[in-house]
Every structure is written in C-alpha cells, then in structure tokens.
C-alpha positions in Angstrom: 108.7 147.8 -42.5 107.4 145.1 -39.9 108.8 146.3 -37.5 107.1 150.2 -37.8 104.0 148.4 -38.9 103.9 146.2 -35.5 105.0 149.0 -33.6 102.1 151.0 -34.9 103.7 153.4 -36.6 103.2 154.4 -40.5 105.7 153.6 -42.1 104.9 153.8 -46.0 104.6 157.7 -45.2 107.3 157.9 -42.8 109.9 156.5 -44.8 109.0 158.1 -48.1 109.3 161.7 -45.6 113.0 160.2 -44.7 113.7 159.5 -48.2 112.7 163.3 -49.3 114.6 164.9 -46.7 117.7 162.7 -47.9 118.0 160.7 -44.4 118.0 157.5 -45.7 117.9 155.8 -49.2 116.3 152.3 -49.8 118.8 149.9 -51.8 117.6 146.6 -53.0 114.9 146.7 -50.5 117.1 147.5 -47.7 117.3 150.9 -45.7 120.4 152.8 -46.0 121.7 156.0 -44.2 124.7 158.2 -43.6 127.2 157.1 -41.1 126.4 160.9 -39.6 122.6 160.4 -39.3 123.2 157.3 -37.9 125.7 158.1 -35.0 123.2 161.3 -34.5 120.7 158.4 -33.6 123.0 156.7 -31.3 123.7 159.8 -29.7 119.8 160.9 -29.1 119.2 157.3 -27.9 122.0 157.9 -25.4 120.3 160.3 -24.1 120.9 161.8 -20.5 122.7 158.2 -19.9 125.7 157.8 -21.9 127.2 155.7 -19.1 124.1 153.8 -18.1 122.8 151.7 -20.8 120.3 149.8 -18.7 118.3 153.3 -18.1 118.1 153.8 -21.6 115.0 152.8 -24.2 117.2 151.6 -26.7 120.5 149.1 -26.6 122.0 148.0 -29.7 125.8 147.9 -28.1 127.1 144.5 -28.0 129.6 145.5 -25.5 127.6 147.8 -23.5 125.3 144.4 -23.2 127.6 142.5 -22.8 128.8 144.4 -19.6 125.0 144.9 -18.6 124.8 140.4 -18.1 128.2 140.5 -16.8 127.7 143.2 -14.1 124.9 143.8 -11.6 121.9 144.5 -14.0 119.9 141.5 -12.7 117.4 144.2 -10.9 113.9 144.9 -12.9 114.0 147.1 -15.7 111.2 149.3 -16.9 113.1 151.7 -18.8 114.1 149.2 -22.3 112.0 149.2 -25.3 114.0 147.7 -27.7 117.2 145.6 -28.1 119.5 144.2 -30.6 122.1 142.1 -29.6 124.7 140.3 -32.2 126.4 137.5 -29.6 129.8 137.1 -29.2 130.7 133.7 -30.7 132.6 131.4 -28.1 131.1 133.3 -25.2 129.7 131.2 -22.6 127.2 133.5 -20.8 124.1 132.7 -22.2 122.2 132.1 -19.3 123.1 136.0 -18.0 121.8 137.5 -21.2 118.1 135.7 -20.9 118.1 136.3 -17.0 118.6 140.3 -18.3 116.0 140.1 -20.9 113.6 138.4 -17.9 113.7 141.7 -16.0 112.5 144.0 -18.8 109.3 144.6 -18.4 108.3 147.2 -21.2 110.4 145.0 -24.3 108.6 146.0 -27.3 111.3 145.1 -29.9 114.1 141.5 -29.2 116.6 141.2 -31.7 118.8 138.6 -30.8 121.4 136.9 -33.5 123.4 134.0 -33.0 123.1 132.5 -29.5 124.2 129.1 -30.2 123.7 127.4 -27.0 120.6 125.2 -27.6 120.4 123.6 -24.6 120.5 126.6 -21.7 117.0 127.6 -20.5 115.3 130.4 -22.1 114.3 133.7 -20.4 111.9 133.1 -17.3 110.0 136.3 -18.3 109.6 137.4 -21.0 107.6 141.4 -21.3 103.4 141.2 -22.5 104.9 144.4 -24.6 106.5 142.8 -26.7 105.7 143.3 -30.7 108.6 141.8 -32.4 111.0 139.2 -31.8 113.6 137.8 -33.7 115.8 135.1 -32.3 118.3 133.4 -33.8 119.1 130.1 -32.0 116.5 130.7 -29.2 117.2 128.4 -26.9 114.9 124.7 -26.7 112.5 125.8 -23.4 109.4 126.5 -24.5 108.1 130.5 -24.1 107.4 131.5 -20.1 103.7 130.4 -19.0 103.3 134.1 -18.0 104.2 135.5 -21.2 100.8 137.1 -23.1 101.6 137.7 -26.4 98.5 139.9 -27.2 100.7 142.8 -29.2 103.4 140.1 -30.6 103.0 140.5 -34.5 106.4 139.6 -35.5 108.0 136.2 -34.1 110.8 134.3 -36.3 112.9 132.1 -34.4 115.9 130.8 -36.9 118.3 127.7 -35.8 116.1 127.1 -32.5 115.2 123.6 -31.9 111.8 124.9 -30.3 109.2 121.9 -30.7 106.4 123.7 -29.1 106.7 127.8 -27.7 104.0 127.3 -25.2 103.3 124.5 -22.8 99.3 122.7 -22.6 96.7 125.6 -23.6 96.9 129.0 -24.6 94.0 131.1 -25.2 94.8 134.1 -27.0 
C-alpha cells in the first residue's frame, strides 16, 4: 500500500477494484494473485523488449539483472522506473550492480534484498525520482551529495551500517 500511496496512486480504491474482479485476494495483509495474472504482468512489462531488459520500465529478473551489471549496461538509462532485485548470495559483483543503479535516471521504485557486502561503495547517483527505496544491507557510504530526495516517501534500509545518509547539510 506504500508503495501505490508514494507513487500517487489510489490504492484503497484500486485494490478493492482488483479484489472484485477476482485479480488478486489479500491474505493476512498480504496481496495474493494467480500464477496466470501474474506472468500476464510480466509479459505486459516485457513489452516490445523481451530481450532487452535495460529498455524496459520494469526489472524484477534476478538473472536478467544480473546479466545487465555483468555485460555492457554501464551507459545512462532513462527508460527504468522500478526494480527489484533479490542478490545472489556468494556473488561478488556488488560494485556493478550500484554502478547500474547510478545510471538510471527516472528510478521511482529500488527494491534491493540481501547485498551483504558492507564495505563496497554505494551508488554514485542515485535518480531525484525516486519514491521508494528499500535496501537491505545498503552498503556503509553515505547517500550521493547530488541525490534530492524531494519525492522519496519510503526509505528503510535493513542490515546497513549507515551512520549518517547524507554528508554536512541538507536542506530539503
């Protein structure tokens, strides 16, 4: 629900819309849908890209992520909106998932979990879009200097050994 609310949408009539049309059900507080509907989504959000995940507005892939850091995709990026990203335990490459993240420029939604390397440097950029972030072991640099959070409604960094986000003086 925070995240429609931060992203300005409405969600206490869109959801109870979904819920009549039988799209998704809400379980102990948590949102549920058919495996159908859901790989219906995946496919929309694929889009006219299926091969190009950095041209599309939403990533969710680990893999497809994965292979994003490990390839070329170190060019700017003005095309994703939202991300969630489960890190591969034992992998080493860190540092090439926050340089990706530093070249999207219209990030409204970061959901990373378990990046367990505390002591890499953070993104060096990090997009003025952004409404949401959750980060789970963000890593202990403090936020960018250039990053405005003027939209940013959600922010929970768990397992991060942040001791300040933002260097000196901030005015917001």
């Amino acid at each position: 629900m925070e995240i429609f609310e931060a992203c300005s949408y409405h969600p206490n009539i869109g959801i109870k819309v979904l819920q009549q049309r039988a799209l998704i059900t809400i379980v102990d507080g948590k949102f549920d849908m058919h495996d159908f509907v859901q790989e219906i989504g995946y496919h929309i959000a694929r889009g006219e890209h299926p091969n190009s995940p950095e041209k599309r507005s939403r990533l969710w892939n680990s893999e497809e992520i994965r292979n994003m850091y490990l390839g070329d995709a170190t060019m700017e990026n003005d095309k994703v909106e939202a991300i969630q990203y489960l890190y591969p335990p034992n992998d080493h490459s860190s540092s090439l998932f926050c340089k990706i993240v530093s070249n999207m420029k219209k990030l409204r939604l970061l959901n990373v979990g378990l990046l367990e390397y505390h002591n890499l440097k953070g993104p060096t950029f990090l997009s003025n879009e952004l409404r949401c972030i959750y980060w789970d072991g963000y890593p202990t640099s403090p936020f960018p200097n250039n990053f405005q959070p003027m939209k940013l409604v959600v922010l929970k960094l768990t397992n991060s050994l942040q001791k300040e986000l933002w260097k000196g003086y901030k005015v917001i």
